[in-house]
Structures are given as structure tokens and as C-alpha cells.
N, C-alpha and C positions, 0 to 999 in steps of 0.2 A: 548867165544869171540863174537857171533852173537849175544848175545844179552847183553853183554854191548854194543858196536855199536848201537842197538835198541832203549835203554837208553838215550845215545849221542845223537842220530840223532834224537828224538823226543821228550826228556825230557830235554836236555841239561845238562843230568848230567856226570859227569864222574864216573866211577865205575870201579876197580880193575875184571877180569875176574873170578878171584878167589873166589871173594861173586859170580858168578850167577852159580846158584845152580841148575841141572833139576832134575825135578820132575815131579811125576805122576798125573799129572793137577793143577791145583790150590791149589786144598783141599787138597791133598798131602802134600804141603809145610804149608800150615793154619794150619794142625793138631799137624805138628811136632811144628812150630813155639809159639804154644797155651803152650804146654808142658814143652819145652827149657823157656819159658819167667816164667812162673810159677813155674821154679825150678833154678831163677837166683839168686833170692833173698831171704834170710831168713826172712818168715812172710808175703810173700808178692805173694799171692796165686791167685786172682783173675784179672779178665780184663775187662776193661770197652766195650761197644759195641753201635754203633748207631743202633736206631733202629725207619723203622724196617729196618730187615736185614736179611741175609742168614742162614735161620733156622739151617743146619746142623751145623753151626758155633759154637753155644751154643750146637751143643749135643755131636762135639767135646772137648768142654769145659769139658761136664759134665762125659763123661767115661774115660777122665783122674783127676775127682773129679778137675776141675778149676772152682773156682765161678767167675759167672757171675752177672755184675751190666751192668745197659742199661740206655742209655739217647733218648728221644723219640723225635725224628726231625722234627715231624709237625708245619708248622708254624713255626717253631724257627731255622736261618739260622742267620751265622754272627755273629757279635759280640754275640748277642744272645745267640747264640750255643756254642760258645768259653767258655762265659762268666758261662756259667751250667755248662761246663765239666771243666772248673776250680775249682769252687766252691766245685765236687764233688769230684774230686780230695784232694782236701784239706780236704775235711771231713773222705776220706776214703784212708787212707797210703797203704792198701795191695793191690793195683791196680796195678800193673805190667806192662800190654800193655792197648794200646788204639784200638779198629779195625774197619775197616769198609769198606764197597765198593764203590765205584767211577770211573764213574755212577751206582748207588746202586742197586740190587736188593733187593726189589722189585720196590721202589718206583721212580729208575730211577734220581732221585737228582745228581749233582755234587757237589764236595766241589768246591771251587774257590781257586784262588789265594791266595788273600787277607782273607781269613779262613783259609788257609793251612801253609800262614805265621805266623797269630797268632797264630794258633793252635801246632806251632809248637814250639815257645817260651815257652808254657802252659806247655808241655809236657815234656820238655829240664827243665825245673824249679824245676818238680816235679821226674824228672827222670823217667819218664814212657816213654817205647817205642812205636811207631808208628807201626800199621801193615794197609799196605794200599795194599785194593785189588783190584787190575788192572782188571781181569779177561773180563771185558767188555770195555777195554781200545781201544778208537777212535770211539765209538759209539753213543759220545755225539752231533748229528745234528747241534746242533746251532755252534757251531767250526770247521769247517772242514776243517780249514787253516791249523792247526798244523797235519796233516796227510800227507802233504807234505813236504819233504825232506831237499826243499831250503826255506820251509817257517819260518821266526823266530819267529811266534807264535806261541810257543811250548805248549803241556799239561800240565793241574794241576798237581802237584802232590808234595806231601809232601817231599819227596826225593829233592827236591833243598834248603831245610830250616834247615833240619836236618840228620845229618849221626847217627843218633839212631832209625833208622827203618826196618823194614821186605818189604819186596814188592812182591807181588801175580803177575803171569801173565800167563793165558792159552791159548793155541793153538786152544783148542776148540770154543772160542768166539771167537777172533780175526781172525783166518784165516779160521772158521766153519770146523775145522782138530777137529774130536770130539772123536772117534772111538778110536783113539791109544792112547788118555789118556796121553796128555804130557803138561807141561806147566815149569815154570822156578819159583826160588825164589831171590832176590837179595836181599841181606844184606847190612848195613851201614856199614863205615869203625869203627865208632864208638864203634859200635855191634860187628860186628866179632872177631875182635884180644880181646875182653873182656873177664877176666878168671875170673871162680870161682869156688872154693872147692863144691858149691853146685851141681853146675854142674857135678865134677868129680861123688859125691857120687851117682849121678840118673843115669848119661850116661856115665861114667868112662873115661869123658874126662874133661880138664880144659877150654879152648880155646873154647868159644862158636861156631866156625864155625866149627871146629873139632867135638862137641858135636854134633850140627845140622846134618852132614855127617855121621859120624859113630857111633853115640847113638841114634840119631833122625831115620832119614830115612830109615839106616841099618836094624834097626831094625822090623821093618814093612814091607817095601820092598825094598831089594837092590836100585833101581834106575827106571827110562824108561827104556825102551827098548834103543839098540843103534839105530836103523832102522829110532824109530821114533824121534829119537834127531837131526837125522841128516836131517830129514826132516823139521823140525821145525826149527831148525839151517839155513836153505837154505831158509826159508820163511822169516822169521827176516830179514837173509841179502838182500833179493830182497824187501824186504820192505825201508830198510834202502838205497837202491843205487837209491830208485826209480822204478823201475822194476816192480814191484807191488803194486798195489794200492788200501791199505786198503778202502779207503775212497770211491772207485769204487765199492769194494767187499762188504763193509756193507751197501750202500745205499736204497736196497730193504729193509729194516729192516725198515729206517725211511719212506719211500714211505706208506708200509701199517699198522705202527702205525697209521702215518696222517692219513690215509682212516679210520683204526677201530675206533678211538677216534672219530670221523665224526659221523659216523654209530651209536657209542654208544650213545654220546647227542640228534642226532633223535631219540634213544627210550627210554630216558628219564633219563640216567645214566650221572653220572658225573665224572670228572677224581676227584681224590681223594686226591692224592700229585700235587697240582699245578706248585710249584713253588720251585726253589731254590735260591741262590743270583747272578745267571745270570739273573734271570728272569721266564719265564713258560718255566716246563722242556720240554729237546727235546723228539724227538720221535726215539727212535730204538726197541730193543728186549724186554723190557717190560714196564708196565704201569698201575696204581692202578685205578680201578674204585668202585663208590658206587650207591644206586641203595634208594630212600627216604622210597618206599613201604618197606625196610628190613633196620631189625638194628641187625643182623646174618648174615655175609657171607658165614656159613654153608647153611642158607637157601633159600639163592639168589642162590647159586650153586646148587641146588637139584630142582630149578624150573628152570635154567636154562641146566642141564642134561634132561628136560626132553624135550628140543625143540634143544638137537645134538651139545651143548656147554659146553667147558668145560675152567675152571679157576684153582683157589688156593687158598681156604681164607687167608684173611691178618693176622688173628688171629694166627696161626706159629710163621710169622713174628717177632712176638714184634710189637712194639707199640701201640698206644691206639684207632686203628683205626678196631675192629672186622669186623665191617660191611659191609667192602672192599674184593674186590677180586684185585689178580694178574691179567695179561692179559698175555700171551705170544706171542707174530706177528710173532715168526719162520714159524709156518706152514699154514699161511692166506697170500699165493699171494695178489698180486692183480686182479686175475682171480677168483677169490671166493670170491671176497668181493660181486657179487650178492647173492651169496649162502648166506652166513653173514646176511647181510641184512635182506633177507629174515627169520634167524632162528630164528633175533630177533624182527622180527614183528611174528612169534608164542610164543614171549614170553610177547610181550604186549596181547598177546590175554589169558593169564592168569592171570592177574590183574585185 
């Protein structure tokens, strides 16, 4: 119930209690959801992915043998983006789901609105499902109105355009609750009461929400803990009465992006993913950079490990951008951004 309430109060959507579903983070729910979607349909095995994107995502794919096709987001937002992931849809029938995050890791992008509308027609047409992962939901800087309670500019999110989607959200991001490993899944009304024989034969249930609980999850691991459901449970609700204030609690996130991104272009790097169709992405938990001396982000990281810096190459990721790194601002106060400073003027001193 806490977190349809959540839903309500921030997305404006309505949701039966019964779709939200807890789970043990995020990826808990992505892994099952990857499986259940790739065994609804006869022939129709694979899911499409923005990219880049959450590497483990694909290798949940890949050790339940689900193929994976990628559509690569640089530069290409909007109709643009709709407009490819139609195309490939249409070329390729055994696509099953669509996934991605928002605001993405890595590249920190939101979908908008008005992508989330048409993309959701796209998807409704071809009958492919929506899996949209929240997991760093409220994090997007340039919005901070829809984090409040009584404000009616509410979050993107594909959940108001269509009831044929999966929805990610963890505790770990949003309330930096990381440790107990909890987060939630909510289903569409569309999705859940949906039966199929395929279904019974892999998870001995017909009723996809049935299949998702007790062939899905069960089988991997009963549940969360009850301890920390109900902790989580109690966060959502003081979120949602007002009480607490996401938009208070993640602000140091965006504070020392803005300062690293600063720092970076004085030593000569550049943000990587600019832009989405808001505009230049915000700044929270992460953020892509490239570096002209290096076209390997293997190798920009191995000269920057040697002056007390560490990153992620993009090359994981997916997309066609190797020569980028991740950034992460969890652990760069802004009490250390001289320290920063400082380890990246010894790394101009190796150029």
C-alpha cells in the first residue's frame, strides 16, 4: 500500500496494491521481470535495451539465455529515438520488452514526457512491454518541483501512457537505504491479470502476477526481509505525507556533480552525454566523461588510477562511446573537491 501511495502522490498514477510487488532491490525485480517477459510469448525471446545502460542488465539477460538487441542514445533523443526504436521493432518480432533507466546509468539522460507518450503508442502497437527503471527516481536536478507532495508537476514516467509495463524502484538510491537490499516492482493492470500456457509451462503458473511471485521471485529468493519492508514501507509513506524530503536528501548528489563537472573541464575533459530533450543533463549520482588524449577508456583509467582516481569505462555500458568513463559523486563531498582538484592536476602532469 506504501508504495502505490508513492506512485499516487508523485507520478499521479493509480495502482492496485496488489501489482507492488517487494523485492530485493531493483535487480531483483529486472532479473525476474527479464525471464517472465521472455517466456510470455511463443518465438519471442529477446528485449530491446537503451544504451548505454546498466551492464548487469544484459548479463541478466544472457544466463537466462534472453537475447539482447540495443539502441544507442547519443545524440538521438525524441522523435528521433522513438522513431529507431519503431523501426527496429518492426524489423525484429521477437522483442518482447523494451528497458531502460531514468535518469540512466550511466549516462544520467531522462526520457521526457512527450518521448514517454510516443514511446508508449510504439510499444502498445507492437505489443511489446515497457520495463522502466526508476531506481534513481527524483534525482533529476533540473525538476525538483515534482518531489514535492502538493506540487502537480509530477515525474516522467511511462506508467501514465500505458498499463503494459514493469516499473523498478529501490530504496538504495532514493532514500541511500543500501545495506538491506530492498526496493519494490509495480506491474500494469494490463500485465498482471495476463495468462499464458507459456507461462504455466516455465513457472507452473498461468496469471503473470502469480507467475512473477511464485515462479519468479520464489524461486531465487523468497522475498526481503520483513524488517526491511517495513522500513521502506515507512520511508515511501513519509515521503508521500511530506515528512520527508527526498528532494532535501538528494541534493548533495547534485551540489558535487556541479563542482566535479567544473573541475573536470579545467583539466581538460569533457562531459560526454550532454544532453537530453530537457536540455543539458542534470547533475546527481552520475555522469559520463571523455578525455581527447584517449580514445580507450581502459586507458584513461589506468593513467588516472595512477594519480588516486577511480572511474568505470563506458565500454560495459553498450553504446558506441568506448572512450568515456562513468563518474560516480557518492563519495566526492564537497570537502574533497580540493583534494580532486588537486589529483587531477597530477594527471595533466602526465600528458
Amino acid at each position: 500500500e506504501a508504495g502505490s501511495r508513492f506512485i499516487r502522490t508523485f507520478l499521479g498514477k493509480s495502482i492496485d496494491p496488489e501489482s507492488i510487488i517487494p523485492t530485493v532491490g531493483a535487480m531483483h525485480g529486472c532479473f525476474v521481470s527479464i525471464g517472465l517477459i521472455a517466456s510470455l510469448y511463443q518465438g519471442r525471446d529477446k528485449i530491446m535495451t537503451l544504451d548505454p545502460g546498466f551492464a548487469v542488465n544484459k548479463l541478466q539477460a544472457k544466463i537466462q539465455r534472453v537475447g539482447v538487441e540495443c539502441v544507442d542514445t547519443y545524440e538521438k533523443s525524441g522523435d528521433a529515438l522513438v522513431e529507431e526504436i519503431d523501426r527496429r521493432l518492426s524489423e525484429d518480432t521477437s522483442i518482447a520488452a523494451l528497458l531502460w533507466s531514468s535518469p540512466c546509468n550511466p549516462s544520467w539522460e531522462v526520457r521526457s514526457e512527450s518521448e514517454l507518450e510516443k514511446l508508449a503508442k510504439v510499444l502498445e502497437r507492437h505489443n511489446v512491454t515497457a520495463i522502466e527503471d526508476n531506481a534513481y527516481f527524483g534525482f533529476d536536478s533540473r525538476r525538483p518541483g515534482f518531489l514535492d507532495p502538493d506540487d502537480p508537476d509530477l515525474a516522467p514516467s511511462i506508467m501514465k501512457y500505458t498499463d503494459n509495463y514493469i516499473a523498478l524502484f529501490s530504496a538504495s538510491k532514493i532514500f541511500s537505504y543500501a545495506g538491506e537490499r530492498v526496493g519494490f516492482t509495480a506491474i500494469g493492470d494490463a500485465l498482471k491479470d495476463h495468462r499464458s500456457q507459456s507461462l504455466r509451462k516455465m513457472f507452473n503458473q498461468e496469471r503473470f502476477l502469480d507467475a512473477f511471485i511464485q515462479g519468479g521471485l520464489y524461486s531465487i529468493v523468497a522475498s526481503a526481509p520483513r524488517s526491511a519492508q517495513m522500513a521502506f514501507a515507512s520511508l515511501l509513506d513519509f515521503s508521500s505525507s511530506g515528512t520527508f524530503s527526498i528532494g532535501d536528501h538528494l541534493r548533495p548528489y547534485s551540489e558535487s556533480a556541479r563542482e566535479m563537472k567544473r573541475i573536470f573541464r579545467k583539466h581538460g575533459f569533457d562531459i560526454l552525454y550532454k544532453e537530453d530533450s530537457y536540455g543539458p543533463v542534470g547533475d546527481g549520482f552520475y555522469f559520463t566523461v571523455n578525455h581527447s588524449g584517449y580514445s580507450d577508456g581502459s586507458l584513461l583509467l589506468a593513467d588516472m588510477f595512477r594519480c588516486g582516481l577511480t572511474a568505470v569505462p563506458l565500454g560495459i555500458f553498450g553504446g558506441g562511446h568506448p572512450d568515456g568513463l562513468r563518474i560516480c559523486t557518492s563519495l566526492v563531498p564537497m570537502h574533497l573537491m580540493d583534494e580532486f582538484d588537486k589529483r587531477l592536476s597530477a594527471f595533466d602532469a602526465l600528458q
